[in-house]
C-alpha positions, 0 to 999 in steps of 0.5 A: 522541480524538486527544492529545498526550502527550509530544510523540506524538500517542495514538490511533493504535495500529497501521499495516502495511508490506504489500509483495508477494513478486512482485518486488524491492522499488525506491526507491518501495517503500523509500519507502513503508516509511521513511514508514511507519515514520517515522509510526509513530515521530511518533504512537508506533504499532507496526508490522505486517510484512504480506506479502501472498503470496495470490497464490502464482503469483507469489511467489519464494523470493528475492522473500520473502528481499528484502523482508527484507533491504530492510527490515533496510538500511533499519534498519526493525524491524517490531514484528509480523509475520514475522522471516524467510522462515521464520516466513511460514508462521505468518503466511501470508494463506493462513493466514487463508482463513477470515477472507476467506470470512466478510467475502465472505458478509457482502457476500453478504448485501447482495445485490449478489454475484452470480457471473460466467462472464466472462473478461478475454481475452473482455472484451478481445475483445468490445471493453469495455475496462476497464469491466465491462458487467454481463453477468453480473449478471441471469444468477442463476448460483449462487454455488456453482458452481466456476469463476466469479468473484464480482463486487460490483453497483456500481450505485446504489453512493454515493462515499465520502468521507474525510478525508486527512491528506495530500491533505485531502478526498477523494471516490471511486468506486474499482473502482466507476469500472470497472463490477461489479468481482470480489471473489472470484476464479475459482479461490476466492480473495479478490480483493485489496480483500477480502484487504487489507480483512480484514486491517486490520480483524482487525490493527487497523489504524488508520493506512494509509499509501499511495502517492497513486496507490492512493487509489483502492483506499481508496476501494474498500475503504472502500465494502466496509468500508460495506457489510459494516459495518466501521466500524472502517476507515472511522475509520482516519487515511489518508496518501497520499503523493506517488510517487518518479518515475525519471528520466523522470518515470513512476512506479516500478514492478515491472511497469515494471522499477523497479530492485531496491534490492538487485539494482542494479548499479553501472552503474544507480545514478547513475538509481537517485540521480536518482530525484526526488520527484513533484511537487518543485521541480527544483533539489530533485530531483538528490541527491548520489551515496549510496556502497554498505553493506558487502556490500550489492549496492545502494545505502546507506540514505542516498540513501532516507532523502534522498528521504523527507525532500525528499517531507516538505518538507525543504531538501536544502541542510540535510540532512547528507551521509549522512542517517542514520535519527535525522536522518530521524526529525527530519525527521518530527518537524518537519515536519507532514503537510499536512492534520493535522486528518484526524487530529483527524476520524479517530480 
């Protein structure tokens, strides 16, 4: 039961911060971490630093130290998780292999696992696209054997609904949308829904604070969570929240070259200060020049904290200069998310 106690709002206990150590965190991720943060402090909930580094192919050493030092510009303390890149092997997902194995069996269990010898690049080939065909879904291959994938049987799968505190009601088919996708990689490793899944479950994570282009992997999550049992999830309060775009209108991303928030040169920070809020009025969209922090190779937390608080319908004409973190926490404060009643279904 949601109540208000003090101006906060009791019920909601804990919400993370997962970034992944594959690259330098961009404006959209800073975003993400301020709003993050910014509900925690509104509903009085602590926050996890998760990082997710499953995938250790793709971690670097400097990406690891980044997210540190992004979070520490941003005046952002998490109130759980590792401090610096030094205490990661404590809280590595690595370190927590056996947790992914036990919600993979449960799932076995419903007997829609079955194994697959089927490569992307032979996807690809044979013309199937983005949609799995279910090849392998009959085959009975053992589930033991080295070198397959686990895929999840997704037909006859119901949509899942849940109540949104930001985009009201909302109705999914998640990875179900691409056919039987894979829930455990060839190598053994737990594919990413599996992973994150676990992680909130065992964390206790009850507030899950999303950009709005990932509603789709809650909806995946939540028919995972339905049908290995976890309720807990499924009564979690979701916020999707709209994206920061460059100045082009595209959404930021590594993969699309997002400039790093600490790897930013002077000559990309005017791009870097008209970055806009999806879906904002024009006249809302250019913000002023934020100047550089002392030793900081990228721009000031100013110009991030501007951006979450046009995202959250404040009038940037109001806003002082140089917001500051207390001047964004006032924001929050203010203003309420669109749909507060998921919080009331929710909880």
């Amino acid at each position: 039961m949601v109540q208000k106690n003090g101006g906060k709002i009791s019920g909601i206990g804990q919400t993370r911060f997962a970034p992944t150590p594959s690259g330098f965190l961009h404006a959209g991720n800073a975003a993400n971490a301020l709003i993050t943060f910014g509900l925690a402090a509104k509903f009085g909930a602590k926050v996890l630093l998760r990082i997710d580094d499953l995938d250790a192919t793709r971690v670097r050493p400097e990406y690891l130290q980044d997210i540190f030092e992004v979070l520490d510009g941003l005046q952002l303390h998490p109130d759980q998780g590792p401090k610096n890149p030094a205490e990661m092997a404590e809280w590595s997902q690595h370190r927590r292999l056996k947790n992914y194995q036990q919600l993979l069996d449960q799932l076995v269990l419903t007997g829609r696992v079955y194994a697959c010898r089927c490569s992307r690049n032979q996807l690809l080939q044979a013309g199937y696209g983005g949609r799995y065909p279910g090849i392998c879904r009959h085959k009975n291959l053992p589930l033991d054997q080295p070198g397959l994938s686990w895929r999840l049987n997704t037909e006859g799968l119901e949509p899942v609904h849940w109540q949104d505190a930001w985009l009201g009601s909302q109705t999914g088919q998640g990875a179900a949308n691409e056919g039987d996708f894979v829930i455990r990689r060839k190598d053994g490793l737990p594919a990413y829904h599996v992973a994150s899944l676990s992680d909130d479950v065992q964390f206790g994570i009850n507030l899950i604070v999303r950009g709005q282009d990932l509603a789709g992997s809650t909806a995946t999550q939540l028919q995972l969570a339905r049908l290995a049992g976890l309720e807990a999830f499924g009564k979690a309060v979701f916020v999707h929240h709209p994206l920061l775009k460059s100045p082009d209108g595209q959404k930021l991303s590594k993969s699309a070259g997002a400039a790093a928030i600490n790897r930013t040169a002077s000559s990309n920070q005017a791009a870097e200060n008209r970055l806009s809020p999806a879906n904002s009025q024009s006249e809302t969209t250019n913000t002023p020049s934020a100047p550089h922090s002392p030793g900081n190779r990228g721009p000031s937390p100013t110009e991030h904290y501007r951006n979450v608080a046009v995202l959250l319908g404040a009038d940037p004409g109001q806003l002082p200069k140089e917001p500051t973190w207390a001047d964004l926490l006032e924001v929050f404060d203010a203003h309420d998310l669109p749909h507060p009643g998921a919080l009331h279904l929710s909880l």
